[in-house]
Backbone as JSON Lines, residues from 0, in Angstrom:
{"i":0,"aa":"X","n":[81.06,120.58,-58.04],"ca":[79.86,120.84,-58.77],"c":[79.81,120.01,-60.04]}
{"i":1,"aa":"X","n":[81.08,119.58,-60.56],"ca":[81.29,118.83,-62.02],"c":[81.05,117.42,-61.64]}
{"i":2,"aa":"X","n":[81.56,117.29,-60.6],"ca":[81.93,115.76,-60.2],"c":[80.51,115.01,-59.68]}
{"i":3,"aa":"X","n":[79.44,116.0,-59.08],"ca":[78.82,115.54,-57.83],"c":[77.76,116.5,-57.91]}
{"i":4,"aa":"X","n":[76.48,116.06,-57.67],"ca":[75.63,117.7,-57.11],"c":[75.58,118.33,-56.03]}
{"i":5,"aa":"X","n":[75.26,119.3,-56.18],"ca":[75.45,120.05,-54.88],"c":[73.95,119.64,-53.95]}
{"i":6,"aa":"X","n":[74.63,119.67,-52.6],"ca":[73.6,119.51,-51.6],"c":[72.69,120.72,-51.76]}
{"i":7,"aa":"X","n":[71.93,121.04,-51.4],"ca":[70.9,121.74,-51.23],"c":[71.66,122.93,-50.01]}
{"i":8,"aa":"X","n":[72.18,122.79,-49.0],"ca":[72.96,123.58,-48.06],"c":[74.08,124.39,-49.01]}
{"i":9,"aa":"X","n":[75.04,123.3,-49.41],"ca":[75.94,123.99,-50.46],"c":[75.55,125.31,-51.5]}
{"i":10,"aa":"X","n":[74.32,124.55,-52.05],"ca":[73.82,125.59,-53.27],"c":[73.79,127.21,-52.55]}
{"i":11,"aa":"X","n":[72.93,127.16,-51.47],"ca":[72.37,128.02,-50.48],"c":[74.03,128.95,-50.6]}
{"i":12,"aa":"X","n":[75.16,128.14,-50.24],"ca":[76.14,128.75,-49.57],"c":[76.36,129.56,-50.84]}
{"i":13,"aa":"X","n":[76.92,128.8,-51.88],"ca":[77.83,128.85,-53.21],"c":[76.82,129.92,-53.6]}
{"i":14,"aa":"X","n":[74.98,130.29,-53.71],"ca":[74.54,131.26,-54.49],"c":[74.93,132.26,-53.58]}
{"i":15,"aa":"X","n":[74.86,132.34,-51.84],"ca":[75.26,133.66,-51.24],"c":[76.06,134.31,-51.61]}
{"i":16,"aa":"X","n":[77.79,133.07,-52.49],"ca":[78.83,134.13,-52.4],"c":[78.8,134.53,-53.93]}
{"i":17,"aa":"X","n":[78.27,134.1,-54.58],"ca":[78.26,134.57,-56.11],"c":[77.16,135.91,-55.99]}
{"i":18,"aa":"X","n":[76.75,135.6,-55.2],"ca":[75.37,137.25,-55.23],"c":[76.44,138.28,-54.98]}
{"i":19,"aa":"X","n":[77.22,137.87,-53.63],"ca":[78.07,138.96,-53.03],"c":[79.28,139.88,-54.2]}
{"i":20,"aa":"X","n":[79.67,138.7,-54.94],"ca":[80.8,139.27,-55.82],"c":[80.13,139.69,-57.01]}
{"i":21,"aa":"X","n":[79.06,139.62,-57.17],"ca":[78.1,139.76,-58.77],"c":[78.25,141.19,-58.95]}
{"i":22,"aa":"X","n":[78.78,141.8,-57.96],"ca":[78.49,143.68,-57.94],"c":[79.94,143.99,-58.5]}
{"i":23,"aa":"X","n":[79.83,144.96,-59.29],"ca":[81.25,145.5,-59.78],"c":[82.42,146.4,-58.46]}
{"i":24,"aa":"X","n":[80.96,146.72,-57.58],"ca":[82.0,147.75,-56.47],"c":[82.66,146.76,-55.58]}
{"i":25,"aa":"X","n":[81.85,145.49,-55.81],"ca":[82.29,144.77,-54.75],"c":[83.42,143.95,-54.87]}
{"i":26,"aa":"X","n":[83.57,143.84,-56.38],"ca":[84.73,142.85,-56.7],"c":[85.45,143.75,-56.53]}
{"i":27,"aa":"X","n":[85.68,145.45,-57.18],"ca":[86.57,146.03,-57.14],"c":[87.11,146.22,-55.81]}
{"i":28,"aa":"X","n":[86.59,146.06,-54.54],"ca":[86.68,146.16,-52.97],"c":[87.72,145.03,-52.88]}
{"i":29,"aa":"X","n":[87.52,143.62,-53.17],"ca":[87.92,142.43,-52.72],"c":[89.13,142.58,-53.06]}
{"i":30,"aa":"X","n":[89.11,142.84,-55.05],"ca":[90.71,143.43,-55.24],"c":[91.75,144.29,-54.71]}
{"i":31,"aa":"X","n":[90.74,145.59,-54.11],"ca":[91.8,146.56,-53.56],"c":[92.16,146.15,-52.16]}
{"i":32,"aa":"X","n":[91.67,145.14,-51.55],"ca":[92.01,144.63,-50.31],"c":[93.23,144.02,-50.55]}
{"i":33,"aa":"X","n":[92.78,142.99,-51.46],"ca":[93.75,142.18,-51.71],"c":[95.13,142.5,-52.23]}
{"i":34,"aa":"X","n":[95.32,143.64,-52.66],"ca":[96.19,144.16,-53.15],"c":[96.84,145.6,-52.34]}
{"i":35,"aa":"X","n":[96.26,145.73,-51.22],"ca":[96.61,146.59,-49.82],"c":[97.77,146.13,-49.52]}
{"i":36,"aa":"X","n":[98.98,146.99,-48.76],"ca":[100.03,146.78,-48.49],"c":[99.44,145.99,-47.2]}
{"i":37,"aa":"X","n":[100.06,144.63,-47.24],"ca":[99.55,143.82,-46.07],"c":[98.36,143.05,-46.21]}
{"i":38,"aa":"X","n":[97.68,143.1,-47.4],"ca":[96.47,142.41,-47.39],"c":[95.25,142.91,-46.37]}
{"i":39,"aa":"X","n":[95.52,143.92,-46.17],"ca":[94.13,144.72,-45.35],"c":[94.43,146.29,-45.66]}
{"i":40,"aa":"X","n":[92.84,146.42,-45.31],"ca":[92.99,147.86,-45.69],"c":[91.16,148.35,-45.1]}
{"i":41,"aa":"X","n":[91.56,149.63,-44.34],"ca":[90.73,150.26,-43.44],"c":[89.6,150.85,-44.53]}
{"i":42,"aa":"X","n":[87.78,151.11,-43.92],"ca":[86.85,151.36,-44.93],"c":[87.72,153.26,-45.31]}
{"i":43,"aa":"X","n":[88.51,153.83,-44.59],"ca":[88.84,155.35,-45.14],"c":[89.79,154.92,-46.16]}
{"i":44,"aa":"X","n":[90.58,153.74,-46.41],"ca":[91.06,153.93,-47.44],"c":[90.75,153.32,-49.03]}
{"i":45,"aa":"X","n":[89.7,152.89,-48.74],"ca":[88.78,152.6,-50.08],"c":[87.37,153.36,-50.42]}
{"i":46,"aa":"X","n":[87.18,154.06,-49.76],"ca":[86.26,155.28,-50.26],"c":[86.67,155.79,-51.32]}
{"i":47,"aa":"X","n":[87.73,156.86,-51.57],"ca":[88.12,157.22,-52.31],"c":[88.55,156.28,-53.94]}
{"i":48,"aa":"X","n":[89.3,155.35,-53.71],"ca":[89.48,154.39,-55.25],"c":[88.34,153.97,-56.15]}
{"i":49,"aa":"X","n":[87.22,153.72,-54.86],"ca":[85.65,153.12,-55.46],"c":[84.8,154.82,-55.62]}
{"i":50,"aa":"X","n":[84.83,155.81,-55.09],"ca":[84.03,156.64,-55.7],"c":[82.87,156.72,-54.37]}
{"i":51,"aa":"X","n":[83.05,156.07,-53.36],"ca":[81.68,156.26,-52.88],"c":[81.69,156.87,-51.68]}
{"i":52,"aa":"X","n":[80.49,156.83,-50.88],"ca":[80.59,157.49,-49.76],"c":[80.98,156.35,-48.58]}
{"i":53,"aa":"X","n":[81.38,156.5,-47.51],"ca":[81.61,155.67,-46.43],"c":[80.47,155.13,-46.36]}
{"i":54,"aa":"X","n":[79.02,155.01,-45.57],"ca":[78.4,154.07,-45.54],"c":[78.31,152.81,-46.72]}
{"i":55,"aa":"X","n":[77.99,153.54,-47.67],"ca":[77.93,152.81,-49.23],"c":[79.17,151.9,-49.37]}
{"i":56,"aa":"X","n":[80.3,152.46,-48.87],"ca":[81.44,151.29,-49.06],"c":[81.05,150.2,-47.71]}
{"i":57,"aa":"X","n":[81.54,150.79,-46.68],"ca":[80.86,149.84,-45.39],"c":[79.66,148.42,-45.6]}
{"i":58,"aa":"X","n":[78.45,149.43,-46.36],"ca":[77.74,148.17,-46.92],"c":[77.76,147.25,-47.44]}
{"i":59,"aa":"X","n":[78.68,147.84,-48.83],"ca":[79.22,146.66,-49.47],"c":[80.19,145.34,-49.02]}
{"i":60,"aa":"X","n":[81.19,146.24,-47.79],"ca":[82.3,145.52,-47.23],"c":[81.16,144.33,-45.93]}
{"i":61,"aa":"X","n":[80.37,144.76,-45.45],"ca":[79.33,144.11,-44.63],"c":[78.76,142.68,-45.73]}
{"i":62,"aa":"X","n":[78.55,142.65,-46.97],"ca":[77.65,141.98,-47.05],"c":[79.2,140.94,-47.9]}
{"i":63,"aa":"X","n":[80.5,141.33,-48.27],"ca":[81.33,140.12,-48.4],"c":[81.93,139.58,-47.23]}
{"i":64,"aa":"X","n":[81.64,140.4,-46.14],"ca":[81.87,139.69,-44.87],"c":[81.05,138.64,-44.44]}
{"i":65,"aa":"X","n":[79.92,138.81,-44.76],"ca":[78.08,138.0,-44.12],"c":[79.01,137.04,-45.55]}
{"i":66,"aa":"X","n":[79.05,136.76,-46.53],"ca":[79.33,135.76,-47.33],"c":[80.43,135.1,-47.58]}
{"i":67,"aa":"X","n":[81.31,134.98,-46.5],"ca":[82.77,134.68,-45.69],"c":[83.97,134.55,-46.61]}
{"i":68,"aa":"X","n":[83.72,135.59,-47.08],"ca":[85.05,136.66,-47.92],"c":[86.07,137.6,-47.68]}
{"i":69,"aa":"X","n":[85.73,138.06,-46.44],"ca":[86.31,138.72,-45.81],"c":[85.94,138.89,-44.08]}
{"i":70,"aa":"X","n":[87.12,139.17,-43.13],"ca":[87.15,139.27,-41.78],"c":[86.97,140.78,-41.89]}
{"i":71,"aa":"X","n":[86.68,140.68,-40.67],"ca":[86.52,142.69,-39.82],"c":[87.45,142.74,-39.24]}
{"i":72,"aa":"X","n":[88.39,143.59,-38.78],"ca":[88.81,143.8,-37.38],"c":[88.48,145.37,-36.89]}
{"i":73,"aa":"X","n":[87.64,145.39,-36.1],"ca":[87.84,146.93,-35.48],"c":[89.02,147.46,-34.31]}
{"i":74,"aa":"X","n":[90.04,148.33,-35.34],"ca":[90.65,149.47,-34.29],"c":[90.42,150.65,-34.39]}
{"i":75,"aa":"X","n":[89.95,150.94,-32.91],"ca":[89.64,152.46,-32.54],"c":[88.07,152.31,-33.04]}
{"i":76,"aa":"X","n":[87.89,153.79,-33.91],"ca":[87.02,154.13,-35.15],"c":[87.0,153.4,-35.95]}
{"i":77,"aa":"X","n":[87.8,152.53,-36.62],"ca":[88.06,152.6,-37.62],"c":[87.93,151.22,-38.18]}
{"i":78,"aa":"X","n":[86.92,150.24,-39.34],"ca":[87.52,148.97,-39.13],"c":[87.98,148.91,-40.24]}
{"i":79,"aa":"X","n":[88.78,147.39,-40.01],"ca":[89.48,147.27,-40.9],"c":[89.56,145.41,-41.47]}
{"i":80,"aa":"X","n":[89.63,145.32,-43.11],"ca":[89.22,144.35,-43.53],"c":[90.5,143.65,-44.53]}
{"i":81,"aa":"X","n":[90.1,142.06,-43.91],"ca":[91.56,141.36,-44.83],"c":[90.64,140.41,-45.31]}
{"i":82,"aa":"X","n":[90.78,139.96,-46.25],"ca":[90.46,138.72,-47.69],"c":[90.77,137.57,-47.04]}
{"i":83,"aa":"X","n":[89.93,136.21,-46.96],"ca":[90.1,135.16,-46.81],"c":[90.74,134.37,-48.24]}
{"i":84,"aa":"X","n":[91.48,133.96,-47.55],"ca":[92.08,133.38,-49.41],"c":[91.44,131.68,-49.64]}
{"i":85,"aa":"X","n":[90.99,131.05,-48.33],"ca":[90.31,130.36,-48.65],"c":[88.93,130.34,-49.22]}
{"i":86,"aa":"X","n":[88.46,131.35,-48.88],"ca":[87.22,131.71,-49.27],"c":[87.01,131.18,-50.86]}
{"i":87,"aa":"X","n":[88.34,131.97,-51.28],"ca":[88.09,132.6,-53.16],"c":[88.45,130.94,-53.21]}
{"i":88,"aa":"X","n":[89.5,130.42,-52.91],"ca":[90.2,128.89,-53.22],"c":[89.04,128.01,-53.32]}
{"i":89,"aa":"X","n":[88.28,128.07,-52.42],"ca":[86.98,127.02,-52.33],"c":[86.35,127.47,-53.38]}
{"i":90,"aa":"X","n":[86.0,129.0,-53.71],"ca":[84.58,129.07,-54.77],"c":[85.57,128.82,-56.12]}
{"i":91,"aa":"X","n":[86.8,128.6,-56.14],"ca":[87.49,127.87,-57.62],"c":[87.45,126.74,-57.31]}
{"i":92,"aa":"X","n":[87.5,125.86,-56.71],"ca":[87.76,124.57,-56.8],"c":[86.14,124.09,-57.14]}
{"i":93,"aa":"X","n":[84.91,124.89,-56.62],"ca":[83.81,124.51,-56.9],"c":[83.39,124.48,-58.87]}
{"i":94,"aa":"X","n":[84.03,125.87,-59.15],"ca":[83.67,126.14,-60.56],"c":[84.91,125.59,-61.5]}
{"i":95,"aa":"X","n":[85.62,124.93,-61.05],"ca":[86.61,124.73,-61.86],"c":[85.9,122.99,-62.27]}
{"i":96,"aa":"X","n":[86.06,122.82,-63.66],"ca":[85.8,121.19,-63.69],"c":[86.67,120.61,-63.49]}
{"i":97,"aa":"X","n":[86.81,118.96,-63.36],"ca":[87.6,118.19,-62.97],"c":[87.7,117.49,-64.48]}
């Protein structure tokens, strides 16, 4: 972004994932993933840390997934979500100057 402008596609991408993390529940989500024994962690066990109800977390976990921050995996009932670490690596290397 320092070096070069952004394409018009890029911008598109780079504003999706800054919308996604702009939410306080949502960063706090990304963290408690990230910090899950194993780097994942099922939507029953972040209800409770964030305060909310299951759909309301689900939603939130849906829309850093749609902004490729995080994978799904469903077992059983139950899904369950791990942090792309490239994800975060790319949106620093974008905001970081050169």
């Amino acid at each position: 972004m320092t070096t070069a402008p952004l394409s018009a596609e890029d911008a598109d991408q780079l504003a999706r994932t800054l919308r996604a993390i702009a939410e306080p529940t949502r960063l706090r989500l990304l963290s408690l993933i990230a910090a899950h024994e194993g780097g994942e962690a099922c939507v029953c066990d972040l209800t409770e840390p964030v305060g909310l109800s299951q759909p309301t977390v689900s939603h939130h976990l849906k829309v850093l997934v749609d902004a490729g921050l995080l994978t799904r995996e469903k077992r059983g009932v139950w899904s369950y979500y791990i942090l792309i670490p490239e994800a975060l690596g790319a949106l620093a290397i974008v905001l970081t100057p050169s």
